[in-house]
N, CA, C and O atoms as a GROMACS GRO file, in nm:
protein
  564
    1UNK      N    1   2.479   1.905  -1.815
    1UNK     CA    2   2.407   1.901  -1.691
    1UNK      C    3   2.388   1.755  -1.649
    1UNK      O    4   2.387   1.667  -1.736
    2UNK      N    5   2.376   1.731  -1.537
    2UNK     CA    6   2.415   1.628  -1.469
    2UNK      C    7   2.250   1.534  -1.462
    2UNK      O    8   2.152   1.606  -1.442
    3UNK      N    9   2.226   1.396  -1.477
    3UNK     CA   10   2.062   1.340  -1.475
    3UNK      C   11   2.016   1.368  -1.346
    3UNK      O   12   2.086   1.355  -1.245
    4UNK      N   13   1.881   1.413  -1.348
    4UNK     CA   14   1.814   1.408  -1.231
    4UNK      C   15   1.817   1.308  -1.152
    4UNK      O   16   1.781   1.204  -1.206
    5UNK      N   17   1.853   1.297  -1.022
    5UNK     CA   18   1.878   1.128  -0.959
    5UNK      C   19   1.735   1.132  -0.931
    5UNK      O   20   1.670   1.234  -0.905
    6UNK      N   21   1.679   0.977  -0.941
    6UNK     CA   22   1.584   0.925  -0.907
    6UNK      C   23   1.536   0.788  -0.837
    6UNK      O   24   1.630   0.717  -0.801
    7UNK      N   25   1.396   0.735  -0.808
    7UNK     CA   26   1.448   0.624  -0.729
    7UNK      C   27   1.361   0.499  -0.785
    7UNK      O   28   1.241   0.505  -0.811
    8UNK      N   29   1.436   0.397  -0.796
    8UNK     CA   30   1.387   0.265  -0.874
    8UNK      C   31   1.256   0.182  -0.755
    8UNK      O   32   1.293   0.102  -0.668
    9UNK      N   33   1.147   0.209  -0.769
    9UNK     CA   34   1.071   0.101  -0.703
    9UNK      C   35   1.035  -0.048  -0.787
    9UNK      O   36   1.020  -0.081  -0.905
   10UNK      N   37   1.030  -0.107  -0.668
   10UNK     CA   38   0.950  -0.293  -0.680
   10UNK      C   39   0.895  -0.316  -0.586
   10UNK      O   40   0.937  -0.334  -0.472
   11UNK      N   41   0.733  -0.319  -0.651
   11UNK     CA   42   0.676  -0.405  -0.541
   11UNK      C   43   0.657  -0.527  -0.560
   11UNK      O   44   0.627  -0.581  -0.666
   12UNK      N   45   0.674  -0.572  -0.461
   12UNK     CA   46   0.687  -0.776  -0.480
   12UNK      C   47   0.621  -0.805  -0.391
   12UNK      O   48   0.658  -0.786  -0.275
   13UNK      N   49   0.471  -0.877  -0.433
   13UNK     CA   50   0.366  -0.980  -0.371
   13UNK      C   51   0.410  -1.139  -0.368
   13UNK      O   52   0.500  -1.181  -0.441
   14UNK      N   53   0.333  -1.229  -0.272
   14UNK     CA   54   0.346  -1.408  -0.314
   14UNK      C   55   0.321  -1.417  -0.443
   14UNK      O   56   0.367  -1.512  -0.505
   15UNK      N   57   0.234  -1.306  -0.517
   15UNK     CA   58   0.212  -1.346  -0.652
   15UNK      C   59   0.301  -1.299  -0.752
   15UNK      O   60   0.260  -1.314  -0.867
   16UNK      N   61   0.412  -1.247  -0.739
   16UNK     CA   62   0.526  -1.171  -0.780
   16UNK      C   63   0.531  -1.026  -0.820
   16UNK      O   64   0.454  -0.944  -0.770
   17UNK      N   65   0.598  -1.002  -0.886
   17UNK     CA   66   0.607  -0.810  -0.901
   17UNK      C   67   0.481  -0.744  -0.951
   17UNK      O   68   0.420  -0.750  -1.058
   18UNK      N   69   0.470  -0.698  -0.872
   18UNK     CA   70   0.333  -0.582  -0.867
   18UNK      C   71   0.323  -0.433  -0.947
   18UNK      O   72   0.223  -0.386  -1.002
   19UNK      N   73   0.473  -0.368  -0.935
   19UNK     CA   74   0.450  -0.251  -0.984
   19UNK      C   75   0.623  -0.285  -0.963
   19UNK      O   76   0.683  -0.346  -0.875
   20UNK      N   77   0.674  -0.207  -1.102
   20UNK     CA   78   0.787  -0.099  -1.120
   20UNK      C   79   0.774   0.012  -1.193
   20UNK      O   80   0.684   0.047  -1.269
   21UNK      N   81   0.919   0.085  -1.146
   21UNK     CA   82   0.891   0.216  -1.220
   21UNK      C   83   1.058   0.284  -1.209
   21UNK      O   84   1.086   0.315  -1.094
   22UNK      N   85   1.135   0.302  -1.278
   22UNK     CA   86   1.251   0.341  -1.261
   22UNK      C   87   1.306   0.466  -1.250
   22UNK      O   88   1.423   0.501  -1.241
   23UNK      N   89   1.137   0.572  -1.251
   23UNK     CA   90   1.163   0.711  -1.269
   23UNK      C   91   1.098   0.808  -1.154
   23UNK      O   92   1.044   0.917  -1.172
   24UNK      N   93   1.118   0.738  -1.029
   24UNK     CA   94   1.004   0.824  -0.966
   24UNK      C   95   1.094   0.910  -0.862
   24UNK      O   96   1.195   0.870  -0.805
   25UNK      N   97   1.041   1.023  -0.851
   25UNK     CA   98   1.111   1.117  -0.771
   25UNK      C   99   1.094   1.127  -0.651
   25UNK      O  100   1.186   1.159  -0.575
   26UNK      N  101   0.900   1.086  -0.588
   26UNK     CA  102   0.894   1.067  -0.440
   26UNK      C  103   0.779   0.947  -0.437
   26UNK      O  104   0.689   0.909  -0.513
   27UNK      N  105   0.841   0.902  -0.289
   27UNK     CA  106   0.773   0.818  -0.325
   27UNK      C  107   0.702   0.830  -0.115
   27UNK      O  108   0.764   0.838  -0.009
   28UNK      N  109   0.573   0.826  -0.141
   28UNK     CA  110   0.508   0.818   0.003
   28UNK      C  111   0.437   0.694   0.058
   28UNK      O  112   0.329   0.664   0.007
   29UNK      N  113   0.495   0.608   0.174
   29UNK     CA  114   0.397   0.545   0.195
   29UNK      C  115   0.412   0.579   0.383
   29UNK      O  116   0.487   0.647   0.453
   30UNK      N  117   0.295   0.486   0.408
   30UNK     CA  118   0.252   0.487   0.560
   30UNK      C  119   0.309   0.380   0.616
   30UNK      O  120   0.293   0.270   0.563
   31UNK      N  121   0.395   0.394   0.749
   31UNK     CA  122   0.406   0.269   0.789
   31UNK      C  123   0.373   0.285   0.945
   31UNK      O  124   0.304   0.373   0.996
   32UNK      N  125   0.442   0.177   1.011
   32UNK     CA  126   0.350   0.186   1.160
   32UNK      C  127   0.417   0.280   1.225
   32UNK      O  128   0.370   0.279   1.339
   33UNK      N  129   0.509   0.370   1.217
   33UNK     CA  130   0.566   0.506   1.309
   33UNK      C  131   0.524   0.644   1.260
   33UNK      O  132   0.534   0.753   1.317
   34UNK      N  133   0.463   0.605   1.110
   34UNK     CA  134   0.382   0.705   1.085
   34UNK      C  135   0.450   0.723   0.894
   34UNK      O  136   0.533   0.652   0.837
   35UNK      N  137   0.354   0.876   0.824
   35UNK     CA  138   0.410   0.867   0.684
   35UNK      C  139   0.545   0.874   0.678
   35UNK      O  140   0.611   0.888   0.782
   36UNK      N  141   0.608   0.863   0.543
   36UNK     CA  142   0.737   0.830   0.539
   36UNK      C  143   0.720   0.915   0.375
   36UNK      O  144   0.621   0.891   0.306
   37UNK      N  145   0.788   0.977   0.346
   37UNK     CA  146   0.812   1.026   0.228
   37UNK      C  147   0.987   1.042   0.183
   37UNK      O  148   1.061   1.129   0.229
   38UNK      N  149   1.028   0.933   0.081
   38UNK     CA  150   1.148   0.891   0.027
   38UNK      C  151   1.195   0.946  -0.102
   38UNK      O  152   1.154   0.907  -0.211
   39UNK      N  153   1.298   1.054  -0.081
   39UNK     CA  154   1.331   1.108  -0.236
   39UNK      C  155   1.455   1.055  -0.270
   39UNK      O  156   1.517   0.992  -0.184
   40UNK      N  157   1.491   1.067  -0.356
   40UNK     CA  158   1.674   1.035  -0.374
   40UNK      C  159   1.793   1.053  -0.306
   40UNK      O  160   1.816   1.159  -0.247
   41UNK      N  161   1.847   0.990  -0.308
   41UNK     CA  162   1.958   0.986  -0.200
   41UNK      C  163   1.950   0.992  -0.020
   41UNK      O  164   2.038   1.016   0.063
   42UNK      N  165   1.798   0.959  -0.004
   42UNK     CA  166   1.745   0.914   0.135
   42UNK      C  167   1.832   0.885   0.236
   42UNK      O  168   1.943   0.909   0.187
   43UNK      N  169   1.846   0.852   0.338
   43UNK     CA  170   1.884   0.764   0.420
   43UNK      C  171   1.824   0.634   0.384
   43UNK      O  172   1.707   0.618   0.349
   44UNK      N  173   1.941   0.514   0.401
   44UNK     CA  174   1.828   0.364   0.447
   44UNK      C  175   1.765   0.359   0.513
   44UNK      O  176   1.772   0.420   0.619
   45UNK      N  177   1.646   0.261   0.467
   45UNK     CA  178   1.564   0.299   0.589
   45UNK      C  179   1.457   0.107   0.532
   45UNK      O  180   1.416   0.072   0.422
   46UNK      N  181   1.451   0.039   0.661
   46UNK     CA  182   1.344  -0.026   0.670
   46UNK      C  183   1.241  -0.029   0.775
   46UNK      O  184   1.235  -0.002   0.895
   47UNK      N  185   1.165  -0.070   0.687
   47UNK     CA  186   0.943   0.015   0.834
   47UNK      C  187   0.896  -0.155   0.779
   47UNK      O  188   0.960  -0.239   0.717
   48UNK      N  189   0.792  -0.156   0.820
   48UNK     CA  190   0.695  -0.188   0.862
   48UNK      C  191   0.583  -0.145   0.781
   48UNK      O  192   0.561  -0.030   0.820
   49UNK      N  193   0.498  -0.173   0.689
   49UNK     CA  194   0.371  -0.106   0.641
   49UNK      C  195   0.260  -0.116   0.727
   49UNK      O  196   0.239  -0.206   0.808
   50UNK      N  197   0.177   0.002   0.700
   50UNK     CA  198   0.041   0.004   0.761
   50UNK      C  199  -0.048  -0.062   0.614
   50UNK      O  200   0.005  -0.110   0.514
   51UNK      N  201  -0.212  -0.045   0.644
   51UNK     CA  202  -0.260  -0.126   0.501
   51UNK      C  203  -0.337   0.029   0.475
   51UNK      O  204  -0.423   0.089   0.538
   52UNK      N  205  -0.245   0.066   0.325
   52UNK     CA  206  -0.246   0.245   0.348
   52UNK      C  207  -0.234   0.207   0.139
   52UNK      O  208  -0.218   0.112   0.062
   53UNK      N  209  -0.254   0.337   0.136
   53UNK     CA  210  -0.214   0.392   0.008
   53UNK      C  211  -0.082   0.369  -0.010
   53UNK      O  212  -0.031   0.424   0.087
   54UNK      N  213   0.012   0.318  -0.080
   54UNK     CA  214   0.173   0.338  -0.141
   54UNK      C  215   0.129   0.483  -0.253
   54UNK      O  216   0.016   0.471  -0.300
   55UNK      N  217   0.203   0.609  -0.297
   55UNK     CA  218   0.220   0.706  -0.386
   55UNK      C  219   0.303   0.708  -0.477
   55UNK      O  220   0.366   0.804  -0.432
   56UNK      N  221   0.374   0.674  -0.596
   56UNK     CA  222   0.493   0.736  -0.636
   56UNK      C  223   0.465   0.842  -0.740
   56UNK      O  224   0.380   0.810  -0.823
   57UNK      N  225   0.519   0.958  -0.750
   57UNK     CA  226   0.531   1.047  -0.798
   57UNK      C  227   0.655   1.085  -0.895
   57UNK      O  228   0.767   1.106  -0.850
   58UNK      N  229   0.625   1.090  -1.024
   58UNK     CA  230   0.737   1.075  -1.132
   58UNK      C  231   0.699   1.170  -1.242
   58UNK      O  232   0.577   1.186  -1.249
   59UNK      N  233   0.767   1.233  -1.325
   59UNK     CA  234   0.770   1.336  -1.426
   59UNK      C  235   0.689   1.491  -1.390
   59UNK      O  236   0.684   1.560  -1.289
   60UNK      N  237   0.617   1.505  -1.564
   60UNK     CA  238   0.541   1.633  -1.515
   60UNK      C  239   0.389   1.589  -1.429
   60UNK      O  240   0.285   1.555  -1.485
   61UNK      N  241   0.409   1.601  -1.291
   61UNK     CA  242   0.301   1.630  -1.213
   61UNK      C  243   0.245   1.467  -1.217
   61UNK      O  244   0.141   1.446  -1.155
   62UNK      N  245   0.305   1.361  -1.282
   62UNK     CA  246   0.252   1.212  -1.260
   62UNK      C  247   0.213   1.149  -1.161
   62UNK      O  248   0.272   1.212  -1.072
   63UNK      N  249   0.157   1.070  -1.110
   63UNK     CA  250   0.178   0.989  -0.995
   63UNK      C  251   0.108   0.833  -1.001
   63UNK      O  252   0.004   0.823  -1.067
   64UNK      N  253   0.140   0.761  -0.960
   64UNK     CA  254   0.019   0.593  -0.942
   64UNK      C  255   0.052   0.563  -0.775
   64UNK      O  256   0.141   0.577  -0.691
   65UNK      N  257  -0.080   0.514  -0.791
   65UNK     CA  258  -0.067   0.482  -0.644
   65UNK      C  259  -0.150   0.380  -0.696
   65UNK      O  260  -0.208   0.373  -0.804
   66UNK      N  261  -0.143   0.246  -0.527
   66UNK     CA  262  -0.148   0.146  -0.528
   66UNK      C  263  -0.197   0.137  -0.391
   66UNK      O  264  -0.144   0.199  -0.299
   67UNK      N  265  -0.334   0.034  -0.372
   67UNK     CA  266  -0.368   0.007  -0.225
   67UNK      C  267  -0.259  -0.109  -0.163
   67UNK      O  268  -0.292  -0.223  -0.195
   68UNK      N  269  -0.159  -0.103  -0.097
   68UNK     CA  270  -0.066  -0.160  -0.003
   68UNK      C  271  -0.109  -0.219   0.108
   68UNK      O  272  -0.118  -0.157   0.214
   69UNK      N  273  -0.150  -0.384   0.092
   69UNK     CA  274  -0.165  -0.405   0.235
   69UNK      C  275  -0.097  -0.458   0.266
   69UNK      O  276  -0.050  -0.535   0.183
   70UNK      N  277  -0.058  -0.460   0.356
   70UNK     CA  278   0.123  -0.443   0.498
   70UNK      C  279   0.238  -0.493   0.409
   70UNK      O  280   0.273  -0.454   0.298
   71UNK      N  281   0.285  -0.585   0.484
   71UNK     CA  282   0.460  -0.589   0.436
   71UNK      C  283   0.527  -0.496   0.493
   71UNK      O  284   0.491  -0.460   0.606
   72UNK      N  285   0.654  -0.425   0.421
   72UNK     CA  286   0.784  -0.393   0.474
   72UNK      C  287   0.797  -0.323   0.361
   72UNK      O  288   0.727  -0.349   0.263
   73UNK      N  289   0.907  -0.204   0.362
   73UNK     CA  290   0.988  -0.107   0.310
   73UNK      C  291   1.144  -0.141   0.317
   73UNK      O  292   1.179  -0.171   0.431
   74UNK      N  293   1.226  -0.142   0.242
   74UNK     CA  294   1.346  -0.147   0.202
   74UNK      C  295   1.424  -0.056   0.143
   74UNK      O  296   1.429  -0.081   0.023
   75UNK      N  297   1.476   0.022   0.166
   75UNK     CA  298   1.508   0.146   0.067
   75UNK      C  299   1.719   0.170   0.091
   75UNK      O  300   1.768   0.164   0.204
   76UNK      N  301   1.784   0.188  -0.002
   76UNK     CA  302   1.913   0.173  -0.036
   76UNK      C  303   1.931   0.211  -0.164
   76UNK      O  304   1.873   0.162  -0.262
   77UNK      N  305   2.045   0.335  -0.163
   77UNK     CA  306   2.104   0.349  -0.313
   77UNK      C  307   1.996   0.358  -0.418
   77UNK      O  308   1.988   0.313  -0.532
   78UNK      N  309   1.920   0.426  -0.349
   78UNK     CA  310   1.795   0.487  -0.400
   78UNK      C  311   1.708   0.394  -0.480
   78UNK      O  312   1.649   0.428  -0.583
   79UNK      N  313   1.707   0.258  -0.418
   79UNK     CA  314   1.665   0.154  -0.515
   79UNK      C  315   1.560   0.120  -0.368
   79UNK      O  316   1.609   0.099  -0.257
   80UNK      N  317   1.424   0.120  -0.394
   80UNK     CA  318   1.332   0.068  -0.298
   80UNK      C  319   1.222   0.018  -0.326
   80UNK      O  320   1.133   0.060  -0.400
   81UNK      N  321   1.229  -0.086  -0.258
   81UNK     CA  322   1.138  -0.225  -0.299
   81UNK      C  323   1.050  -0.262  -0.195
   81UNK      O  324   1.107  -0.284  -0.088
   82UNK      N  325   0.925  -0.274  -0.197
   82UNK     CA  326   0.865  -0.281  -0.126
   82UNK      C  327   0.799  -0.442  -0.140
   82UNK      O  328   0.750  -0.498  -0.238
   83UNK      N  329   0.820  -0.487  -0.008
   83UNK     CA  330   0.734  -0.645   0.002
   83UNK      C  331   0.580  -0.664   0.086
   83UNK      O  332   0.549  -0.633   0.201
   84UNK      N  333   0.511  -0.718  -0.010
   84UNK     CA  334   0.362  -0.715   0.062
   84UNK      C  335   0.279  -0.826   0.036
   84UNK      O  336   0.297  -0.905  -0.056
   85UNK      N  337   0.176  -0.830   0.129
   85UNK     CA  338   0.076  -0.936   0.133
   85UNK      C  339   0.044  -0.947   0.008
   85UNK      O  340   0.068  -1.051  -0.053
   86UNK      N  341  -0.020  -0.832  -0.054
   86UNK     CA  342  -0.063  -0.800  -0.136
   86UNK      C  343  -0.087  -0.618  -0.216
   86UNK      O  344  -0.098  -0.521  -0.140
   87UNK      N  345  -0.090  -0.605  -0.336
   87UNK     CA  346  -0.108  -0.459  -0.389
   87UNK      C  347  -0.140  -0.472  -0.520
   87UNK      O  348  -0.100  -0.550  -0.607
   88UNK      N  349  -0.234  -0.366  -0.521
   88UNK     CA  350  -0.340  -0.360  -0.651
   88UNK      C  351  -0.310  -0.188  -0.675
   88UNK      O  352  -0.323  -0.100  -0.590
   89UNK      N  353  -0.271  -0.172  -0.796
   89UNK     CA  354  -0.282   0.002  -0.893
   89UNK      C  355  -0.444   0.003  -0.880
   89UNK      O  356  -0.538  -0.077  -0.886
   90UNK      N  357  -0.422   0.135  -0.860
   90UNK     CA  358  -0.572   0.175  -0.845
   90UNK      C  359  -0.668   0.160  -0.964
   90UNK      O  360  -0.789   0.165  -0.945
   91UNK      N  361  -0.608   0.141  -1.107
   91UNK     CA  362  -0.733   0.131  -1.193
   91UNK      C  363  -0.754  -0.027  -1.197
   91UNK      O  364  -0.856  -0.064  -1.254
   92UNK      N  365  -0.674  -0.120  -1.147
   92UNK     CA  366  -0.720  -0.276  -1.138
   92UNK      C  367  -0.798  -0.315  -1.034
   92UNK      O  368  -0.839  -0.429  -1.015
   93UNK      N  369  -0.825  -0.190  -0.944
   93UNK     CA  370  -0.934  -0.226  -0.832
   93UNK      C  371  -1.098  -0.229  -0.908
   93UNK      O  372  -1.160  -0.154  -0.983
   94UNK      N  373  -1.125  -0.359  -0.842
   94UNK     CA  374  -1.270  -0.319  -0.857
   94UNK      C  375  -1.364  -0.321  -0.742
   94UNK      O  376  -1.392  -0.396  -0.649
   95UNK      N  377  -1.401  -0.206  -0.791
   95UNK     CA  378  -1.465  -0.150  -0.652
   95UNK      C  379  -1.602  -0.198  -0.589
   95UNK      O  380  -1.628  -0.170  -0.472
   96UNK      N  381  -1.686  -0.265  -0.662
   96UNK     CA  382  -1.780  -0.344  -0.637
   96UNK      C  383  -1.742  -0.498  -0.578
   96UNK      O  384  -1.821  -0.564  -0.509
   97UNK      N  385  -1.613  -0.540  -0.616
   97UNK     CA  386  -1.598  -0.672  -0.521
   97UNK      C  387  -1.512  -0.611  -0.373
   97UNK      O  388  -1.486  -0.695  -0.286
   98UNK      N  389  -1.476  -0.489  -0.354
   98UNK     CA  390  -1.444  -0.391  -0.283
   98UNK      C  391  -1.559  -0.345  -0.176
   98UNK      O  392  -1.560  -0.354  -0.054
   99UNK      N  393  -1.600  -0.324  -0.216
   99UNK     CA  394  -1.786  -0.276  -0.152
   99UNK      C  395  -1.838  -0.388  -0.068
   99UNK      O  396  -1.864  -0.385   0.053
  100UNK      N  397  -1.850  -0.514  -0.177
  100UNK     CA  398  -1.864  -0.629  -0.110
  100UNK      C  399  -1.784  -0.702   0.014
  100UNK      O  400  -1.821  -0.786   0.097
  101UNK      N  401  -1.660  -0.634  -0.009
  101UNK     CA  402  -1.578  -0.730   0.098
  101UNK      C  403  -1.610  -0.674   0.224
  101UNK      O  404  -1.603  -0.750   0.321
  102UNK      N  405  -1.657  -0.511   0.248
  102UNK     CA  406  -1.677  -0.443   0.294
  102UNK      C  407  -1.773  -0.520   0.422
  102UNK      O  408  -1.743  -0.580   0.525
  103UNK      N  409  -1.890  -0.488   0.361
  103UNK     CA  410  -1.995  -0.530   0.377
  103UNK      C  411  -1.975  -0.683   0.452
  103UNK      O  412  -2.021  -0.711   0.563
  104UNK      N  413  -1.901  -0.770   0.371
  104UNK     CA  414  -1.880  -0.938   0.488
  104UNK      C  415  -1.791  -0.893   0.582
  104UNK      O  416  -1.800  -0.960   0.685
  105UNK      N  417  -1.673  -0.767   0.590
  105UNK     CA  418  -1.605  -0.812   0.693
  105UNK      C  419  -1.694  -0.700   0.824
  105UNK      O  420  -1.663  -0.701   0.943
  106UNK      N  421  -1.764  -0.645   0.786
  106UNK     CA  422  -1.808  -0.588   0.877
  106UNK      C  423  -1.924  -0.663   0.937
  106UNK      O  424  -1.929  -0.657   1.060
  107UNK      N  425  -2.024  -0.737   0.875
  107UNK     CA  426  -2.090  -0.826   0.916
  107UNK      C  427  -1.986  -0.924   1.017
  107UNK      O  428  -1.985  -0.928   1.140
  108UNK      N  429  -1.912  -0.989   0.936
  108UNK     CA  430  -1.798  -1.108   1.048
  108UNK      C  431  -1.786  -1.013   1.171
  108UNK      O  432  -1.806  -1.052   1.286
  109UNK      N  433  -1.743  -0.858   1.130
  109UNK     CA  434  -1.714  -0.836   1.280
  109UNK      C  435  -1.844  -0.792   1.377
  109UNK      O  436  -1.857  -0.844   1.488
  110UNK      N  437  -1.913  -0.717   1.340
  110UNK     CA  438  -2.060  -0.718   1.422
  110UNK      C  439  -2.066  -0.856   1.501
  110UNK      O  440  -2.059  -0.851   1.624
  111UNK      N  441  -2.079  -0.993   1.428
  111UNK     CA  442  -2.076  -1.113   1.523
  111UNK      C  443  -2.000  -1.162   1.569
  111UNK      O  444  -2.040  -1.265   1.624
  112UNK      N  445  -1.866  -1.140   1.581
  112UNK     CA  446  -1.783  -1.180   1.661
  112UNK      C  447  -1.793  -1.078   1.749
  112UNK      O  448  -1.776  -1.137   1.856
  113UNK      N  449  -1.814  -0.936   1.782
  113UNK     CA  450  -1.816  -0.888   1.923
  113UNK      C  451  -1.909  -0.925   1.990
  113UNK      O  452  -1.907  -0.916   2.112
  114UNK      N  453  -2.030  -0.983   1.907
  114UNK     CA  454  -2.134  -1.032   1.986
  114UNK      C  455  -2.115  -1.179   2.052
  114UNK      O  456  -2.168  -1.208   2.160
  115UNK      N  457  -2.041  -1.262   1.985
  115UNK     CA  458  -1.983  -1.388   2.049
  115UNK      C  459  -1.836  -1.386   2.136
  115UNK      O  460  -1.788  -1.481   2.198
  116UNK      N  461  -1.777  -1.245   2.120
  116UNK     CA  462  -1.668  -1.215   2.212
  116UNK      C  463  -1.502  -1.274   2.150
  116UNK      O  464  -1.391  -1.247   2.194
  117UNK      N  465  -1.532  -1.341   2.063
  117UNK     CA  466  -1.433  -1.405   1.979
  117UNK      C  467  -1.365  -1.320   1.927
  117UNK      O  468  -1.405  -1.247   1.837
  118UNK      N  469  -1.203  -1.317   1.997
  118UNK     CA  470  -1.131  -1.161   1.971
  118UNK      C  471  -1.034  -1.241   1.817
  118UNK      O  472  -0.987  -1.156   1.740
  119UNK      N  473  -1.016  -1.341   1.791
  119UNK     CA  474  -0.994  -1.402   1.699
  119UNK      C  475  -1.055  -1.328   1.519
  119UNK      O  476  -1.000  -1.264   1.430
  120UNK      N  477  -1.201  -1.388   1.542
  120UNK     CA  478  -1.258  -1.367   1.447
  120UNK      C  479  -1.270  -1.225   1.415
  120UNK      O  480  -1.272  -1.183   1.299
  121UNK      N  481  -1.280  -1.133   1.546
  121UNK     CA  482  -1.248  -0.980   1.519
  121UNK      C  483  -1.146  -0.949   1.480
  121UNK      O  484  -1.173  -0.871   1.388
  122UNK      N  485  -1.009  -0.959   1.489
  122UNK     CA  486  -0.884  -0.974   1.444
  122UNK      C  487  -0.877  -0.982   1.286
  122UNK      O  488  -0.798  -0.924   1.212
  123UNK      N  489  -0.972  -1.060   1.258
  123UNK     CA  490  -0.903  -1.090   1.109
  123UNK      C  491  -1.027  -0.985   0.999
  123UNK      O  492  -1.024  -0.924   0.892
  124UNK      N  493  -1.138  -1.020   1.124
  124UNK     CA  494  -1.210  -0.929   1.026
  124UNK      C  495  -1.178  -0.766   1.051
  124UNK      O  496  -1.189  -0.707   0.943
  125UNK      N  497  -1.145  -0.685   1.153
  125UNK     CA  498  -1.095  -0.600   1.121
  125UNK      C  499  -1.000  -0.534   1.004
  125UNK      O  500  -0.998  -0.426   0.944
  126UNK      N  501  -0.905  -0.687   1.006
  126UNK     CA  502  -0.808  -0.646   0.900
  126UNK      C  503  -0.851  -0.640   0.742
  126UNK      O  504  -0.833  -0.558   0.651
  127UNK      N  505  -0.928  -0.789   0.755
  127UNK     CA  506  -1.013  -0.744   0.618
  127UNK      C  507  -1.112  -0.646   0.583
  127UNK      O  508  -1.177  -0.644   0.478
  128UNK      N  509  -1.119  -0.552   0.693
  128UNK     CA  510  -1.217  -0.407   0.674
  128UNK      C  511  -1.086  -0.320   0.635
  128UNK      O  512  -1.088  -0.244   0.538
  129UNK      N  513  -0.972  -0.335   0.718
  129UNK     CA  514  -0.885  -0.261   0.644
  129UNK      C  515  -0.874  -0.227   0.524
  129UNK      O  516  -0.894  -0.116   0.474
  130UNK      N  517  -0.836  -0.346   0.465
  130UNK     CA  518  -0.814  -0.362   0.310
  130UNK      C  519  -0.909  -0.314   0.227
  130UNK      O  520  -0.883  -0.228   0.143
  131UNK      N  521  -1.031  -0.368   0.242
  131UNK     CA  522  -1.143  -0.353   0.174
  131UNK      C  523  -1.139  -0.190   0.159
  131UNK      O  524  -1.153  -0.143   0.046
  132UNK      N  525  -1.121  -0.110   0.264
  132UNK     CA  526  -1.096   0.041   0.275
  132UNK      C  527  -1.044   0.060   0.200
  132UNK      O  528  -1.070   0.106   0.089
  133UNK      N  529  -0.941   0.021   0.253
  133UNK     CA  530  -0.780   0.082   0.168
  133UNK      C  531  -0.804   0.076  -0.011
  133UNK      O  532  -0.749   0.156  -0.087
  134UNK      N  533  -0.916  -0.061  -0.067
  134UNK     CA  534  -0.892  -0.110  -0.168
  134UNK      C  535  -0.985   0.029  -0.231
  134UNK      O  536  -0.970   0.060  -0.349
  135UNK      N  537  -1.069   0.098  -0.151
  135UNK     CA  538  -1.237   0.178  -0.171
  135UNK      C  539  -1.127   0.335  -0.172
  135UNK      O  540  -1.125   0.414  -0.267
  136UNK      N  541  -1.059   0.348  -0.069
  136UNK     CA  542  -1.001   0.494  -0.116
  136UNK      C  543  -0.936   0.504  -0.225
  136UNK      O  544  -0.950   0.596  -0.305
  137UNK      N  545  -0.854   0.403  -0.238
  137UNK     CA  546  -0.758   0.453  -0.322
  137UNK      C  547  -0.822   0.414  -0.493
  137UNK      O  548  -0.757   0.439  -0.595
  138UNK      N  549  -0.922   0.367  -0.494
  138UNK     CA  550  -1.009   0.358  -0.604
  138UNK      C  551  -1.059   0.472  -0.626
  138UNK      O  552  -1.033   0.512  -0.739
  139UNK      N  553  -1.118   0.539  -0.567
  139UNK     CA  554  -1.188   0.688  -0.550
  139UNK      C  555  -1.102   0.765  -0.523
  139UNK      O  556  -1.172   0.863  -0.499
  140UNK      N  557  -1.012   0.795  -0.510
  140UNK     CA  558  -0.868   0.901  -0.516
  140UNK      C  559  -0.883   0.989  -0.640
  140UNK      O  560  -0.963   0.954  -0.727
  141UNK      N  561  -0.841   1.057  -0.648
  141UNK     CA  562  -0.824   1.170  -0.783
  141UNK      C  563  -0.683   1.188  -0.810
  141UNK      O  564  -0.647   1.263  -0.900
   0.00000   0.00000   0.00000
């Protein structure tokens, strides 16, 4: 009988490789046209990330996921590598400096709509993103 085909992920941060895994069968992430779910022998395909959960799903009933904030998708010959700002596996999150970030970027943004500064809202939005992203996928099951 013939090996189950499967698909090789890498994620690669400025701080270098984040996660591999050479056995995963699906793999889900979000990007800006919407979810994307990649099994073997896919089409190519490059996106755009949203700042979302990454999934991969491998053996009996396995899975790790990882909070993904943005970057890009790459996928070919069932080898897909994902490039990002940044990404943390969910048991290296900690969720109390998580909580916290929370908490400043939502403060930053409360006063920047009050000073109108679409700047400072900009960034602090995004860092409410993350901080999210970093809080679900910590609390995930």
């Amino acid at each position: 009988m013939a090996d189950k085909a499967v698909l090789a992920v890498s994620i690669v941060t400025p701080d270098g490789e984040e996660y591999t895994n050479q056995n995963v069968e699906l793999a889900v992430v979000q990007t800006k046209s919407g979810d994307l779910g990649i099994m073997p022998n896919h089409i190519p395909v490059i996106a755009a990330l949203k700042i979302a959960p990454a999934i991969f799903k491998f053996g009996d009933q396995q899975s790790d996921i990882l909070a993904v904030n943005g970057g890009f998708i790459e996928f070919s010959n069932n080898e897909l590598t994902i490039v990002a700002d940044s990404a943390e596996p969910k048991n290296k999150i900690d969720v109390n400096r998580a909580a916290n970030a929370k908490e400043r970027a939502e403060h930053e943004l409360e006063k920047a709509r009050n000073l109108h500064d679409t700047d400072t809202m900009n960034r602090a939005e995004v860092a409410l993103q993350r901080a999210l992203n970093r809080i679900n996928v910590a609390n995930r099951r």
